[in-house]
N, C-alpha and C positions, 0 to 999 in steps of 0.2 A: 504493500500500500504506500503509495508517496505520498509526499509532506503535500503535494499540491491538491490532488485530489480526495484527499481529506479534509484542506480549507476551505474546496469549492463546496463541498457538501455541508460541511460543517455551519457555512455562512448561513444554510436554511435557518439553524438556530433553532427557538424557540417555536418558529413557523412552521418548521416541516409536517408537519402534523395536517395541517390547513391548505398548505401551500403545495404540497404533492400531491395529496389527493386529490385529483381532478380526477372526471368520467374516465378522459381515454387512458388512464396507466389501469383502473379497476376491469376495462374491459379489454385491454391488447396485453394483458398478463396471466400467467398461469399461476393455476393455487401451487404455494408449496407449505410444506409446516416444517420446522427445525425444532429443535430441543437446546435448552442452552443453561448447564447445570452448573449451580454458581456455589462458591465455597464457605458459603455464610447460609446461618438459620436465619429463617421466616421473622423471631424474635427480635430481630439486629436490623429496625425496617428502615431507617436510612442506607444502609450497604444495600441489603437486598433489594429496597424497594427500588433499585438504581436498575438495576436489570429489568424489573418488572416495567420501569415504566418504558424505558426502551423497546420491550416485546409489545406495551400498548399504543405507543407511538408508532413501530410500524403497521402492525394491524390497521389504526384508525387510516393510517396512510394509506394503505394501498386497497382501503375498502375492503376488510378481511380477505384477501388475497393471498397476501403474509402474514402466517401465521406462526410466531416463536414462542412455545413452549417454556416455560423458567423454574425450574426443580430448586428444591433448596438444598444444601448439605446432606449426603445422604440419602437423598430418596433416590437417586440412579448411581454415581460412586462418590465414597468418601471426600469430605472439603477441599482434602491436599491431594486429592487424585483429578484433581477438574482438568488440568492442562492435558494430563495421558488420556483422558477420553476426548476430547477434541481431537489430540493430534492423531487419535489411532481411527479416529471417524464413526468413536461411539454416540459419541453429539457433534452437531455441528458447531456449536462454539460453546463459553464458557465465559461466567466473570469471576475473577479472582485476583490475587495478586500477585505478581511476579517473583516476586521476594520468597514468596513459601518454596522456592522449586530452584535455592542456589545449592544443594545438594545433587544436581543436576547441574550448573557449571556455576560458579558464583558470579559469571555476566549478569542473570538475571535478578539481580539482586537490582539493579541499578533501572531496571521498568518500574520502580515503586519506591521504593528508598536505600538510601545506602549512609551511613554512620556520616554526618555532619554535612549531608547533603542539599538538597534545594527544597528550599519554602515551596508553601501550593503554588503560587502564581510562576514561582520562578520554573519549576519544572512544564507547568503547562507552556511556557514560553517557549522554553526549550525544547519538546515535545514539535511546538506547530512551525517555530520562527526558527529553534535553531537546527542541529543534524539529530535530536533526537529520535524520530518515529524512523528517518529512515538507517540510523544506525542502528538501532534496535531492532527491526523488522529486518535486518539482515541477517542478526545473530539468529533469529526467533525461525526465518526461511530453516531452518535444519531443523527445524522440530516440528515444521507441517502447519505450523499457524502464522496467523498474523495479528498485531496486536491493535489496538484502538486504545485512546484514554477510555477508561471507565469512572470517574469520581475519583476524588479527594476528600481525606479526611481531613484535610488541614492540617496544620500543627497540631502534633500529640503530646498527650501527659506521659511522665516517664514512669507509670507505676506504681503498682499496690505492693507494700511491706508491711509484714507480721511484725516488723521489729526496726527501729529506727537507724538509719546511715549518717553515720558524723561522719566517718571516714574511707579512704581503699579499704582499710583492713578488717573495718566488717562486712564487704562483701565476701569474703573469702567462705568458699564452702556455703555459696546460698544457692538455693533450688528457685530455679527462675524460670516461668513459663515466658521466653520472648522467641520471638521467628527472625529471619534472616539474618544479616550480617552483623545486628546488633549484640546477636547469643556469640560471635565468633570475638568480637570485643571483651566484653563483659566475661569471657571464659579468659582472657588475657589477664584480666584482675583478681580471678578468683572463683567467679560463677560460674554453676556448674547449667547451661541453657537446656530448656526443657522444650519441645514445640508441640503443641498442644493447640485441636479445634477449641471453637470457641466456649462450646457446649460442656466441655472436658475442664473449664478454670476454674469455676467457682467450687464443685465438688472437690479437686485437688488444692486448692487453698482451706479450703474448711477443713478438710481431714491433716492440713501440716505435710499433705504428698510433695508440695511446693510450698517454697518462705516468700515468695513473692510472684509478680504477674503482671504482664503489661496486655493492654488490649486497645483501646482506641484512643479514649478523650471521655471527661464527662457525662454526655448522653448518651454512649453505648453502655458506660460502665457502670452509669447508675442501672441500666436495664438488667447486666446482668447480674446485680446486687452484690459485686464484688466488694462494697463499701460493709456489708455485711460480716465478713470475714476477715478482713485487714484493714486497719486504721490510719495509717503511713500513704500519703497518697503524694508523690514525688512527680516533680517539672522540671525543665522540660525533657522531652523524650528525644535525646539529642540524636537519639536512632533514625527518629522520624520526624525533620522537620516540616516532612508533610509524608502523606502515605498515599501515592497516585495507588487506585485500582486499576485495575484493566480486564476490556473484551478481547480475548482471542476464541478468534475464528479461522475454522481450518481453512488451510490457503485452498486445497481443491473447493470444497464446497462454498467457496467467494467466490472463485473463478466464475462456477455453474450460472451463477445468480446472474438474471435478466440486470442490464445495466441501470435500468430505473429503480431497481430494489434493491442494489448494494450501494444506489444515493441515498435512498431511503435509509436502510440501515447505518449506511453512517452517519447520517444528520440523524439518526435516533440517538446513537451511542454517541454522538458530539450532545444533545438536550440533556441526557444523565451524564453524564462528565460535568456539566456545569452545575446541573440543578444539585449533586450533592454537598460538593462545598459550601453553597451559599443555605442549605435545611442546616449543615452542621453550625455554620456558621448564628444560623438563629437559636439551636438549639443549646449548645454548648453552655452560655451565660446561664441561661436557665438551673440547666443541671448542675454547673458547680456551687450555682448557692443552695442548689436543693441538696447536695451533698454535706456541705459544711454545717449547715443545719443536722443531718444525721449525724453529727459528729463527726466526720471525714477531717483530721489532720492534714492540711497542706503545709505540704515542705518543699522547697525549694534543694535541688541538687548540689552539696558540697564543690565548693573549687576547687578543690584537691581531685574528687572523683569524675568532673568533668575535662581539667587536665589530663588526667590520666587513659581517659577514655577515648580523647581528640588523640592523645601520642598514638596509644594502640591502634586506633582506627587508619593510622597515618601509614605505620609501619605493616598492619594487616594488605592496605593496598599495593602499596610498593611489593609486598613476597607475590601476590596475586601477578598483578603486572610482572613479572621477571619470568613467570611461564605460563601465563594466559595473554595470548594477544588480542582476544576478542575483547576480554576485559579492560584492557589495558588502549587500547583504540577508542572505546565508551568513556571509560574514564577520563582518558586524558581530555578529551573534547568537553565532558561536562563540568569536567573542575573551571577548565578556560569560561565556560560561561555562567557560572557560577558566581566564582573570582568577579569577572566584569560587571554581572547584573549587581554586586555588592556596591559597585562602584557611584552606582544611583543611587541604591537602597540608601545609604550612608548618607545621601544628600537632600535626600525629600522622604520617601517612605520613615525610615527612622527619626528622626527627626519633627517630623508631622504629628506620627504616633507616640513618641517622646511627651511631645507638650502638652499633646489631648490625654493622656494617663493622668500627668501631673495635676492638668486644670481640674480634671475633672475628683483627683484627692483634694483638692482645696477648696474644691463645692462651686 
């Protein structure tokens, strides 16, 4: 998929819904149905409802013509099994997250986050304006998919603890439910990283099976009453300074698609890519005072242990890069725009949001 014709599609926006369905696409098209089974519960209705609405956006689009089916976790294969069924053409596509599947090459670590990597907006920039979709979609071509933004979580919290972090040296020996590159860090310090669906955290922190657990933000986390079981709720989540989801859809059955219904589909998956950041974004404030109110401990992340965790993260890529070139071709490209988009940020973004924090403590 190139960066172009995904912006052309993309730019439907909000419209495609309206604006594609016209008479002649519902009657010069053939019915097809797809299945497209995503790595999150039903429970988690921001992540998931990001797929669903995609499968009703195309639907309404093409006058029920196209029709995509949306399974949650488990009802066709396991969470962390979503990408292997797309690519083997048990569904045609899938949303998940890239990150769950760098046991599989740690390139993919970098479709969704990677330890002190890019803000929401920065990534999606990078994604449509810089070589991200089609550097990424190159590595992804050997695995039979192709990827789309799927939503952002935004900026993440860094975590529920059974027991408080002053320092490195009480992570040592902690049982931590966290996914991708983060667990490869954090095992550098001492933790021992656990990866665990989502359904699988709150029962393993109640029973002490894990000392700690990272999941989203706020609103997911009040949902899955993780605040119940551990008091320690630590920021930021320097693993994920935002956490792009993604639709992969298998390259053959893209191909197949009548070329008016793979615009459709991706001005669907361009309407969920946006619309989740901006629900979490309303949701979030909500829930963390609904949390602190439950008692919920916020703590802010030791400088000792964010230092420490920026080194590791540092020295983890460089061993990565020395014998992965896929890796190491992705990375070097996103750091450069990383690096630069900072370069703003520092001038206006930061700065803006500096003053309106401040004013708004002083009433």
């Amino acid at each position: 998929m190139k960066r172009r014709e995904f912006l052309t599609a993309a730019g439907a926006g909000v419209a495609a819904s309206t604006a594609v369905a016209m008479p002649a696409i519902a009657q010069s098209n053939p019915e097809i149905r797809w299945r497209c089974t995503s790595s999150f519960p039903k429970s988690l209705d921001t992540i998931f409802g990001a797929s669903e609405l995609m499968a009703r956006t195309v639907a309404e689009a093409t006058d029920g013509k196209f029709q995509i089916q949306v399974f949650a976790a488990g009802e066709i294969v396991p969470g962390l099994q979503a990408l292997d069924a797309t690519q083997n053409k048990s569904v045609e596509m899938c949303h998940s997250a890239s990150y769950y599947y760098v046991g599989k090459d740690p390139t993919f670590g970098m479709g969704t986050a990677i330890p002190f990597g890019f803000n929401a907006r920065q990534i999606n920039a990078w994604f449509l304006f810089g070589n991200g979709l089609t550097l990424l979609n190159e590595f992804y071509k050997k695995y039979n998919v192709v990827m789309f933004p799927g939503g952002n979580t935004g900026g993440q919290m860094g975590g529920w603890f059974r027991k408080e972090i002053k320092t490195v040296a009480d992570l040592q020996g902690l049982k931590m439910r966290i996914a991708g590159m983060g667990g490869q860090v954090l095992a550098k310090l001492g933790v021992v990283p656990q990866q665990l669906p989502a359904g699988d955290i709150y029962p393993s922190l109640e029973k002490g099976t894990i000392d700690a657990a990272e999941w989203v933000g706020p609103y997911d986390d009040e949902r899955l009453g993780l605040y119940k079981v551990a008091k320690f709720y630590y920021y930021p989540g320097w693993w994920e300074g935002s956490a792009a989801l993604n639709f992969f859809v298998n390259q053959e059955k893209l191909a197949e698609l009548p070329k008016t219904y793979r615009a459709v589909l991706t001005s669907a998956m361009a309407q969920a890519n946006e619309s989740m950041l901006a629900s979490y974004d309303a949701k979030n404030p909500v829930a963390i005072q609904s949390l602190v109110r439950a008692g919920t401990q916020l703590k802010r992340s030791p400088p000792d242990v964010m230092d420490a965790a920026y080194k590791a993260a540092h020295q983890i890529f460089d061993e990565i890069s020395a014998k992965n070139e896929d890796f190491k071709k992705i990375y070097e490209d996103m750091k450069a725009f990383r690096n630069n988009s900072y370069l703003w940020w520092q001038i206006v973004e930061f700065t803006y949001d500096d003053f309106m924090i401040r004013a708004r403590a002083r009433g």
